[in-house]
C-alpha positions in Angstrom: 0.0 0.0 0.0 1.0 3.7 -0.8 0.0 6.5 0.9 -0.1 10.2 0.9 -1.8 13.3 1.4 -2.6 14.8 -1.6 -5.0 17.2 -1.0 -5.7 20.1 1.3 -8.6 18.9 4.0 -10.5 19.6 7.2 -9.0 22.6 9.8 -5.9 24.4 9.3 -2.4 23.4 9.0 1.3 23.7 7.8 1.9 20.4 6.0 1.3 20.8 2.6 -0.1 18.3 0.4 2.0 16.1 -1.6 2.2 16.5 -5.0 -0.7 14.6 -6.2 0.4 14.4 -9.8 4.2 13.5 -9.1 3.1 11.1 -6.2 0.2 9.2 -8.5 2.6 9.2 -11.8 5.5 7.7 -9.6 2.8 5.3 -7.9 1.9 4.5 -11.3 5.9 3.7 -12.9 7.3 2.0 -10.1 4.6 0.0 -8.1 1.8 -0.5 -10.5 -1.4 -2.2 -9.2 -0.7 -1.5 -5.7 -3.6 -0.2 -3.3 -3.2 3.6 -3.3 -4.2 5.2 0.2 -4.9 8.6 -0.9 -5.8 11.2 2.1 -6.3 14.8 2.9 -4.1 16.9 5.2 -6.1 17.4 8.7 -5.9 19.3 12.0 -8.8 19.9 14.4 -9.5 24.0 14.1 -11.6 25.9 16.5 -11.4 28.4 14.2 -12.5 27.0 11.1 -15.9 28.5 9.3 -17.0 25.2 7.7 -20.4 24.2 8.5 -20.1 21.6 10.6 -16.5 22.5 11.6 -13.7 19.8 11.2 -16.1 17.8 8.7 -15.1 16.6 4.9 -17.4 18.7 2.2 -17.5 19.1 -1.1 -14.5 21.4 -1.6 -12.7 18.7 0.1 -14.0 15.4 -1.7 -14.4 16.6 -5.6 -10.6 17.7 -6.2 -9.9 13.9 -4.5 -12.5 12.9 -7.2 -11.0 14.7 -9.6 -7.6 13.6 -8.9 -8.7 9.6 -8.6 -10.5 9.7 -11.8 -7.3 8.8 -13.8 -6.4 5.9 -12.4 -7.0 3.0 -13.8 -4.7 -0.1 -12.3 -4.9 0.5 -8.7 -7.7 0.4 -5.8 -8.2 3.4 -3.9 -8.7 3.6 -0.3 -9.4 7.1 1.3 -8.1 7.2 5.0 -10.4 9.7 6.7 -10.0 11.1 10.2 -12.5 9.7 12.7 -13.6 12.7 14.4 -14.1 14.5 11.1 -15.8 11.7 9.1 -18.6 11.0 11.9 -19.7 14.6 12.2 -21.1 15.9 8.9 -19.0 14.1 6.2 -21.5 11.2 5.7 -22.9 12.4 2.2 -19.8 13.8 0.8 -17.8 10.8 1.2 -20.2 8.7 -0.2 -20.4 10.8 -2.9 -16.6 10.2 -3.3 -17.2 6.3 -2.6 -19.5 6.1 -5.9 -17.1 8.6 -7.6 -14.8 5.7 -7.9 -16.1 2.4 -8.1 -14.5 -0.5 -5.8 -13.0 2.2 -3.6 -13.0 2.0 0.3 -12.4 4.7 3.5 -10.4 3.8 6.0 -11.3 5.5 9.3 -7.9 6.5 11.7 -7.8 8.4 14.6 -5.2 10.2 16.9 -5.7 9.7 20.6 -6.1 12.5 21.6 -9.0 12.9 19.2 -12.5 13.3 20.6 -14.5 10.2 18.8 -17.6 8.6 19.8 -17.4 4.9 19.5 -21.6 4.8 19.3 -21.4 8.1 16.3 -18.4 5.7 14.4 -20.8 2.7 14.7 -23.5 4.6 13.0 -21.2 5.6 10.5 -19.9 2.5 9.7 -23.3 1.3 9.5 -24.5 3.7 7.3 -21.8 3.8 5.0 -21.1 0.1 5.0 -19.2 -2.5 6.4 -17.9 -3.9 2.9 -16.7 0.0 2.0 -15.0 1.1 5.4 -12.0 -0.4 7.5 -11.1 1.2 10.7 -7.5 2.1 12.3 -8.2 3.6 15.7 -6.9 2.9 18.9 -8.4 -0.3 21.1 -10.4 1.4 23.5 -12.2 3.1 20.5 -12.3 0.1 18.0 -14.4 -1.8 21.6 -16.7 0.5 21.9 -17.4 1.0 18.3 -18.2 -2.4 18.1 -19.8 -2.4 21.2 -22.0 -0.3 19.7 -23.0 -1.6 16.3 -26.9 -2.5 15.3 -27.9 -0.3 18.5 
């Protein structure tokens, strides 16, 4: 698996994105066929003016679209963050999910993030189990699945 942030997300931050058209043509000349993890640069913001804050929304999902469109010979998973994808980012990233065909998330989350392992159930749920894998810390991933058909 290959991964990098290609595009600018959620909150405010210094990292930049990586190139997304060096990284994907590189992806595409040296390691063919691989999965491709393509994410968004993050950071919680109290300050940010999206409605809800800290959530992926169009102006976040439609350059990924974009950007994904063009390959061919890889699957595509999207690594969202957990506290962002469970408040308000439902319909945008499915939106990205039937963008590209065959594509997955998969949900992370820092430990210091704020998640609720009953709102990342519902997500899961509602997005579908087949479409989203989850990388979040232990205590989170039990009550998520504490929490599932609830």
């Amino acid at each position: 698996m290959l991964n990098a942030d290609i595009v600018a997300g959620p909150g405010t931050t210094d990292e930049a994105p990586v190139d997304p058209a060096r990284f994907l043509s590189l992806c595409g000349r040296h390691q063919p066929g691989r999965i491709l993890s393509l994410g968004w640069t993050t950071a919680m913001d109290s300050t940010t003016t999206s409605v809800p804050p800290n959530s992926y929304q169009d102006e976040h999902v439609r350059p990924m679209a974009d950007l994904v469109a063009s390959v061919k010979e890889a699957n595509v998973t999207f690594p969202v963050r957990a506290a962002m994808a469970v408040v308000g980012s439902r319909r945008p990233l499915e939106w990205l999910l039937s963008a590209k065909p065959f594509s997955t998330l998969t949900v992370w989350s820092a430990k210091e993030d704020d998640v609720s392992g009953k709102e990342l159930a519902r997500f899961v749920e509602a997005v579908g189990r087949d479409r989203v894998y989850v990388d979040v810390p232990e205590q989170l991933d039990m009550d998520m699945r504490n929490n599932f058909n609830q």
